[in-house]
N, C-alpha and C positions, 0 to 999 in steps of 0.2 A: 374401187377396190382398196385404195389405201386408205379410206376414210373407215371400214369393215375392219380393216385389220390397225387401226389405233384405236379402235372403239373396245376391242375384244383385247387389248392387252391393259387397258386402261382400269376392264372391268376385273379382269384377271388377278391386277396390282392392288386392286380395292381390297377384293377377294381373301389376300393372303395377308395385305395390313391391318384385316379386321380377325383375322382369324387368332384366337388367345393358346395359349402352350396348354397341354395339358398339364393336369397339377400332379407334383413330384408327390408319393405315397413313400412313407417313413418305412426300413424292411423294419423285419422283429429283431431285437436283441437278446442277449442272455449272457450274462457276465458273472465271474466269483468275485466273494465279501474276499476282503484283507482281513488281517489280526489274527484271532487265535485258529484260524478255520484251516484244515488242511493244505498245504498250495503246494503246486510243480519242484520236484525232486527232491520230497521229502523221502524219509526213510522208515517205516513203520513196522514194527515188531509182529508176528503173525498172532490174531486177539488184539490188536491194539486198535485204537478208537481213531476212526473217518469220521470228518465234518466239515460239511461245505456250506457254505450261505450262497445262496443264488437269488442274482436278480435279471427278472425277464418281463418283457415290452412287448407288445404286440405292435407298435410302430405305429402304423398310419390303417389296420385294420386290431380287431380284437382278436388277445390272445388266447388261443384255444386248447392247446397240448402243450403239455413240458414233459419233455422224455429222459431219463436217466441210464447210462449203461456203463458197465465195468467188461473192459474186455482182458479177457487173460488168454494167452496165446493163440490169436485169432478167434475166437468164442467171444461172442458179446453176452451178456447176462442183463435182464433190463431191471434194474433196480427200483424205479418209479414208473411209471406211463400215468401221466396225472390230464383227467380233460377238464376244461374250466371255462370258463366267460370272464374273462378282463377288458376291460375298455381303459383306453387312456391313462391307467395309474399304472407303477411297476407292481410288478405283483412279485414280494419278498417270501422267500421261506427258508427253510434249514432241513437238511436230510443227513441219517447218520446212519454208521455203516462198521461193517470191522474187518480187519486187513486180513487176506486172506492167507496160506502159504507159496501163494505164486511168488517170485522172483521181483517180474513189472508187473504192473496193474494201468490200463489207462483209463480214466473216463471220462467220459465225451457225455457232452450237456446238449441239450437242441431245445429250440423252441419255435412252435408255428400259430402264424397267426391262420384268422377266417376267411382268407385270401390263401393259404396255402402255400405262403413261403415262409422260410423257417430260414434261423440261425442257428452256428454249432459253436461252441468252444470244446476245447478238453485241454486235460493235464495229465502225467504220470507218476506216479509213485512206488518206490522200490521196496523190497523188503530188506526190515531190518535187525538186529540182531536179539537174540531170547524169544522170550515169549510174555504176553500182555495179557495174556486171560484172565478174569477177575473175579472178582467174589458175587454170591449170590442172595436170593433171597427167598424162605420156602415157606410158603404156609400152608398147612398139612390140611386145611381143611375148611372150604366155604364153600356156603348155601346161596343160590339165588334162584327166582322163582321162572319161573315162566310167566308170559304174561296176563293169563288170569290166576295168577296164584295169589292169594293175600294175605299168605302165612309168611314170605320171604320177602328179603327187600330184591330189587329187580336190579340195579347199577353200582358196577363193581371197578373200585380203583384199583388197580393191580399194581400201585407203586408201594399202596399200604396196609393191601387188602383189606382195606373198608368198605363194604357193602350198605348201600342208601338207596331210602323208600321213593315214591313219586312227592312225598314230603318232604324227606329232611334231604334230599337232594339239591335243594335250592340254594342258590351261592355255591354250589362244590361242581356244578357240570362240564366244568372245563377239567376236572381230576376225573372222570368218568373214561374207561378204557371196555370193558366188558359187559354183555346185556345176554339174555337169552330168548329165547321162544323155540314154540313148535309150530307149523307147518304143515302141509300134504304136502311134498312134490315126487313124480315120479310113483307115484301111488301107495308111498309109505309117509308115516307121520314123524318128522325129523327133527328130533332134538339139536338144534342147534342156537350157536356162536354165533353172535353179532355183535357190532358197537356201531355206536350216534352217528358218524358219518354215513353209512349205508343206507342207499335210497329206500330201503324198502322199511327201513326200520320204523320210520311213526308211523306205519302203518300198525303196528303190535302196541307202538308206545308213542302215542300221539304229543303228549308232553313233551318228543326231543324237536317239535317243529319250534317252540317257543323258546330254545336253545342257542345262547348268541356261539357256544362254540361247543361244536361235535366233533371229536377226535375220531379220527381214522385207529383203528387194529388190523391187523392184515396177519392171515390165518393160512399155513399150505396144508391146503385142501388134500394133495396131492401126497405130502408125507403122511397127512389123518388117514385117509381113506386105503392107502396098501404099507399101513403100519408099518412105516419105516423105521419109529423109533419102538424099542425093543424095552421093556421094563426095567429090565434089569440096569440096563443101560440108566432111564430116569432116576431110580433109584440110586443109584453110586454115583449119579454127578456131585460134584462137589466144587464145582466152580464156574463159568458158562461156555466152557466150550462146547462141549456138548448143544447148551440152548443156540449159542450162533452158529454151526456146523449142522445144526437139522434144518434149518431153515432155509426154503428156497423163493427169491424174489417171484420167479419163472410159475408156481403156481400160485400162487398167493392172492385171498379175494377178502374182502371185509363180511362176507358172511361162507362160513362154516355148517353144512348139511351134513347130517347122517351121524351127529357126537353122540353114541352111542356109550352106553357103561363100558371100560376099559379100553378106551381110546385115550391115544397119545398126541398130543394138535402143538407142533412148533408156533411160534404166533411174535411176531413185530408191532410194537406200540408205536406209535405216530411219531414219541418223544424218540424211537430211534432203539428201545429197548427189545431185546429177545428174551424169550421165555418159552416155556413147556408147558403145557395145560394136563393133569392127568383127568380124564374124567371118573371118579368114584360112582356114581351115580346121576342117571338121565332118565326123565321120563320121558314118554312117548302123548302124553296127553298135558292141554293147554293148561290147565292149573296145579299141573307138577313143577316139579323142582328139576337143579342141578346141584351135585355137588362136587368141588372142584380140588383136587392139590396142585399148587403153582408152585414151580421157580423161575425165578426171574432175574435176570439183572439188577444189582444194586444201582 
């Protein structure tokens, strides 16, 4: 019996002096840039300019979501919801924003990795005194085609309103914000709004696969669609409160259905810009046109 029981303790000790630790997995991160970037109890004028630099980690799995939200009195608002594939490198960007007329403002930054754990920071920011609302930019009047049109260029910068063919495009695709086409869905043929970043788009314009960078536009569908903004209203703006006060993060998609003649389409460029889209004219078939009056953020 005693010989049974130092056999079994013997094997036991083996057992657990070979057994290795499991390995320590890295959480995710998500941290703000210094310098000119917004930070913790600042004071900002209602119209005046948010900007964060954010850096985020996916840790010891890859990172998959980074979440943005601004909450004003208990109300959260999601400013970003971004999904992606990061491995190993931090993945850097910039999001820009404009101060609203709440009092505090906080927001809270998250990010998760493909394991499903996630990091938070946030910061607060208070309002501050006047007013920041700024100058605009209007161009009364552009054409771009749909995607078998080949009367019209198809890709439209909205910083200079210069519109470029599947040609003279080349070297400028990083200034590219606006694209259109039509569509079936829902059993109507849909004029609409898109830009380079939206998955469905080389599908219309295969050319933006060979694009080393496709900017994001983001369109509320929501203010388009139960014509929130009122003519008159586009009309008499003359500075951008109006473009940043029509716009809502909450419906906001990189493609815009249903832009119909005499729609009004709030819309955020990637660089962080607001603007108003009027449509003057929309076709309903693939080798028609749009034509467009913008204002914009300078």
């Amino acid at each position: 019996m005693v010989k049974r029981i130092v056999f079994i303790l013997i094997t036991a000790s083996t057992f657990f002096a070979c057994k290795t630790d499991d390995p320590i997995i890295a959480p995710p991160s998500i941290s703000l840039k210094a310098g000119e970037y917004t930070k913790q109890g600042d004071e900002i004028p209602v119209g005046g300019k948010i900007a964060f630099g954010v850096q985020a980690n996916g840790g010891g799995d890859a990172l998959t979501n980074v979440r943005i939200q601004r909450i004003v009195n208990g109300e959260a608002t999601t400013e970003l919801d971004r999904g992606i594939f990061v491995e190993e490198v931090d993945y850097e960007f910039e999001i820009n924003a404009v101060k609203s007329g709440a009092q505090v403002e906080e927001w809270r930054f998250m990010a998760m990795n493909a394991n499903r754990d996630t990091a938070t920071t946030s910061l607060t920011i208070y309002l501050g005194e006047g007013s920041a609302y700024g100058s605009i930019q209007h161009f009364e009047s552009i054409k771009i085609g749909m995607q078998d049109n080949t009367e019209f260029p198809h890709f439209l910068d909205v910083n200079t309103g210069t519109t470029y063919t599947n040609e003279t495009v080349a070297g400028n695709e990083a200034k590219i914000d606006i694209l259109a086409f039509v569509y079936l869905t829902g059993g109507e043929w849909s004029p609409t709004l898109n830009c380079p970043q939206y998955s469905t788009a080389p599908s219309y314009y295969p050319i933006l696969s060979d694009w080393e960078t496709r900017n994001s536009t983001l369109y509320d569908y929501n203010a388009t669609d139960n014509d929130l903004v009122k003519l008159d209203e586009f009309v008499a703006a003359a500075n951008d409160s109006l473009l940043v006060n029509s716009y809502s993060p909450g419906s906001s998609s990189g493609n815009c259905k249903y832009c119909y003649t005499g729609k009004l389409v709030p819309f955020k460029t990637q660089q962080g810009k607001y603007g108003i889209i009027r449509v003057i004219h929309a076709d309903t078939t693939t080798d028609g046109y749009m034509e467009l009056e913008i204002k914009v953020q300078e």
